[in-house]
C-alpha positions in Angstrom: 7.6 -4.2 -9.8 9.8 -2.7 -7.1 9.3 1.0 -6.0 12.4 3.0 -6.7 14.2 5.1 -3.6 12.9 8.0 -4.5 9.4 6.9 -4.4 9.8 5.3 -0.9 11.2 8.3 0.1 8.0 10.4 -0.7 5.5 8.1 0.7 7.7 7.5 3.6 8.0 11.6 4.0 4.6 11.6 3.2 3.2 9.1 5.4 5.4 8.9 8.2 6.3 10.1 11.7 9.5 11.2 10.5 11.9 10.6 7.3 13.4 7.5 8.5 9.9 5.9 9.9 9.3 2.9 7.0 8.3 0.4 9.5 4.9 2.1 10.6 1.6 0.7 9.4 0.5 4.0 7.4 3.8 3.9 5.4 3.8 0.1 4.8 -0.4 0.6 3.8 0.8 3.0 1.5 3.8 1.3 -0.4 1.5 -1.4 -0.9 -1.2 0.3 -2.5 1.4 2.1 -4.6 2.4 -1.4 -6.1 -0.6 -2.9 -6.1 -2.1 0.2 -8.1 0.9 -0.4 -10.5 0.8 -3.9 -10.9 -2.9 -3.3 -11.7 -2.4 -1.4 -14.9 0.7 -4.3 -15.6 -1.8 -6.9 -15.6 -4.8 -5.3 -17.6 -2.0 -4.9 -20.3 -0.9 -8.5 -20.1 -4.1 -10.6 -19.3 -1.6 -14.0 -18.9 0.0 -13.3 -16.1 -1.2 -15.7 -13.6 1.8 -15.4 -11.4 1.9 -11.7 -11.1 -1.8 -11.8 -10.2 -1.2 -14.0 -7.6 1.6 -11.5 -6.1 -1.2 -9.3 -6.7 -3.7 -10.8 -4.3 -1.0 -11.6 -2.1 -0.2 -8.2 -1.5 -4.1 -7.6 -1.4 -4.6 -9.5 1.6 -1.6 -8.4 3.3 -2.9 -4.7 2.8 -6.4 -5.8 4.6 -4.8 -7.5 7.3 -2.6 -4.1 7.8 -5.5 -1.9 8.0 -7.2 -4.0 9.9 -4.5 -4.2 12.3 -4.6 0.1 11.8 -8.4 0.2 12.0 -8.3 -1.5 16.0 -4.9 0.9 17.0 -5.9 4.1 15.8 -9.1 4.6 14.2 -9.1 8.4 13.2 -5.2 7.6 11.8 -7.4 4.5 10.1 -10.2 7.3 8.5 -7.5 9.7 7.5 -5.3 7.0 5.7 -8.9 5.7 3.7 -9.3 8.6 2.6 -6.1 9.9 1.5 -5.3 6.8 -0.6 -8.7 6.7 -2.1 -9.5 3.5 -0.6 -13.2 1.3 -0.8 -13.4 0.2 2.6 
């Protein structure tokens, strides 16, 4: 499930240093959560689909190693991020 422009364009306005900043680890935590929290609700409607929870789990673990990577670089950037995405971490 692809985000459409106009939705990377929010987070990245949202999330970012500046309108053009997609490469920073707040914006990438937050696209991912985005489709993760989408693919969520896709998968609790089709219960088969082994391969799209296996892009889910991917994109799971790349999200922890992210914030992980956040969490050593700037912890209060880290605490702000947790809590504006409604993270359990």
């Amino acid at each position: 499930m692809p985000l459409t422009k106009d939705v990377k364009q929010e987070l990245t306005t949202k999330f970012g240093r500046d309108d053009q900043d997609t490469g920073s680890t707040a914006v990438q935590v937050a696209m991912l959560t985005r489709r993760i929290n989408d693919l969520s609700g896709h998968l609790q409607e089709h219960k088969k689909d082994h391969h799209g929870r296996r892009g889910l789990l991917t994109m799971v673990g790349r999200r922890k190693r992210l914030l992980s990577y956040f969490e050593k670089t700037d912890y209060e950037g880290y605490k702000a991020l947790i809590v504006e995405l409604g993270l359990r971490r």
